[in-house]
C-alpha positions as CSV (number, residue, x, y, z in Angstrom):
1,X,-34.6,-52.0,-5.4
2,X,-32.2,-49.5,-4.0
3,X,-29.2,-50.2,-1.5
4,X,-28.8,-48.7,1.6
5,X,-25.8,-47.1,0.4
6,X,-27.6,-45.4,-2.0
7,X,-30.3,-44.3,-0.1
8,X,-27.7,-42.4,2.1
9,X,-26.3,-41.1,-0.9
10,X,-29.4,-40.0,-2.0
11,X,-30.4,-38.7,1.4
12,X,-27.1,-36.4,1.6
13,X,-27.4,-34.8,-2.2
14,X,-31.0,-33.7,-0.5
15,X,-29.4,-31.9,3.0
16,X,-26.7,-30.6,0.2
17,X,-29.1,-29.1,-1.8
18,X,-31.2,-27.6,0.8
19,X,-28.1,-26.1,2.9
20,X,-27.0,-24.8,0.3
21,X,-29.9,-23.1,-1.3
22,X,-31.2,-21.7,2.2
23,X,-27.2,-20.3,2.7
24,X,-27.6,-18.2,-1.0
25,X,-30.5,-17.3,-0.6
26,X,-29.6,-15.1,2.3
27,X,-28.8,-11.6,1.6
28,X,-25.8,-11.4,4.0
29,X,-24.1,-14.3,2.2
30,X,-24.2,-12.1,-1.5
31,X,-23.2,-9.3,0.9
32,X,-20.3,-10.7,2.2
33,X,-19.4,-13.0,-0.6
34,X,-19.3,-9.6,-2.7
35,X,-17.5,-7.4,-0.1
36,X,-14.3,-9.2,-0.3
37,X,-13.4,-8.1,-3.9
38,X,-14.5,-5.0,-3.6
39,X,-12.4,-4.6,-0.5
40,X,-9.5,-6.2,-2.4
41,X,-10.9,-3.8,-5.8
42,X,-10.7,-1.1,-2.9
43,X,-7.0,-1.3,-1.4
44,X,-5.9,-2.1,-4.6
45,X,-7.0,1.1,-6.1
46,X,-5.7,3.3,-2.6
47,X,-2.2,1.6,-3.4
48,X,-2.1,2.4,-6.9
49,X,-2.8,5.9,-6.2
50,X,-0.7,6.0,-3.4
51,X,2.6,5.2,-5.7
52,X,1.5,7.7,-8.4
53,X,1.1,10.5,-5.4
54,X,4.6,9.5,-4.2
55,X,6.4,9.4,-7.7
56,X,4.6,13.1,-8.7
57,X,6.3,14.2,-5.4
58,X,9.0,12.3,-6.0
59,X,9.5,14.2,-9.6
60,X,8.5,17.4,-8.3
61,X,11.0,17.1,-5.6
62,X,14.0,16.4,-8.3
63,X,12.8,19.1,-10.6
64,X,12.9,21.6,-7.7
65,X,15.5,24.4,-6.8
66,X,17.0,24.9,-2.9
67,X,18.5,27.7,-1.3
68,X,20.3,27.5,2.1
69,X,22.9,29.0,4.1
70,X,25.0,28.1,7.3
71,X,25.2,30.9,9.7
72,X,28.3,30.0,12.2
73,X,29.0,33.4,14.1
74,X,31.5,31.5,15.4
75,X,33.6,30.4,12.5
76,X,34.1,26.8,13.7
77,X,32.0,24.9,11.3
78,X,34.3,23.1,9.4
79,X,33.4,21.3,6.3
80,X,34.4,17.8,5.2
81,X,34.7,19.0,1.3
82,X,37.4,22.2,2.4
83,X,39.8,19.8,3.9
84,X,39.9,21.3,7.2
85,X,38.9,24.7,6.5
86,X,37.0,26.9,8.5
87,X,34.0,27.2,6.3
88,X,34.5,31.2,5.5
89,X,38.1,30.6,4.6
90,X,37.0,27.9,1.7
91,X,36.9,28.8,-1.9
92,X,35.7,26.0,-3.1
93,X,32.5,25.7,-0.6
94,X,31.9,29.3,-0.8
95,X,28.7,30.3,-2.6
């Protein structure tokens, strides 16, 4: 003869069972139970290219050439690297 113990033991392997076969047998729980990794799969994939868009830039950038010039009608501009030069009087800075 069985215990009352184990007829509650057997009782709550049969509400188990049952809970958890009408939850996966749901189409929203494979739908969300599978959406998680593919949003991780997903923001993975948008960071990875992310980083190897930024490091092509990155190496573009480096690889690059720049042109520029100061225009000071004034002749004020002074440069840090001329040691107190006006900038048009500088040999060193001049281009």
């Amino acid at each position: 003869m069985m215990s009352h113990r184990q007829s509650l033991l057997g009782r709550w392997w049969i509400v188990f069972w049952f809970e958890l076969w009408r939850s996966i047998s749901k189409p929203s729980f494979w739908v969300r139970t599978l959406a998680v990794p593919v949003m991780i799969a997903a923001i993975l994939a948008l960071s990875v290219f992310s980083a190897k868009v930024g490091t092509d830039a990155d190496e573009a950038l480096k690889a690059s050439k720049f042109d520029f010039s100061v225009i000071d009608a004034s002749g004020v501009l002074i440069a840090g690297s001329c040691d107190g030069q006006r900038w048009n009087n500088c040999q060193r800075c001049a281009v």
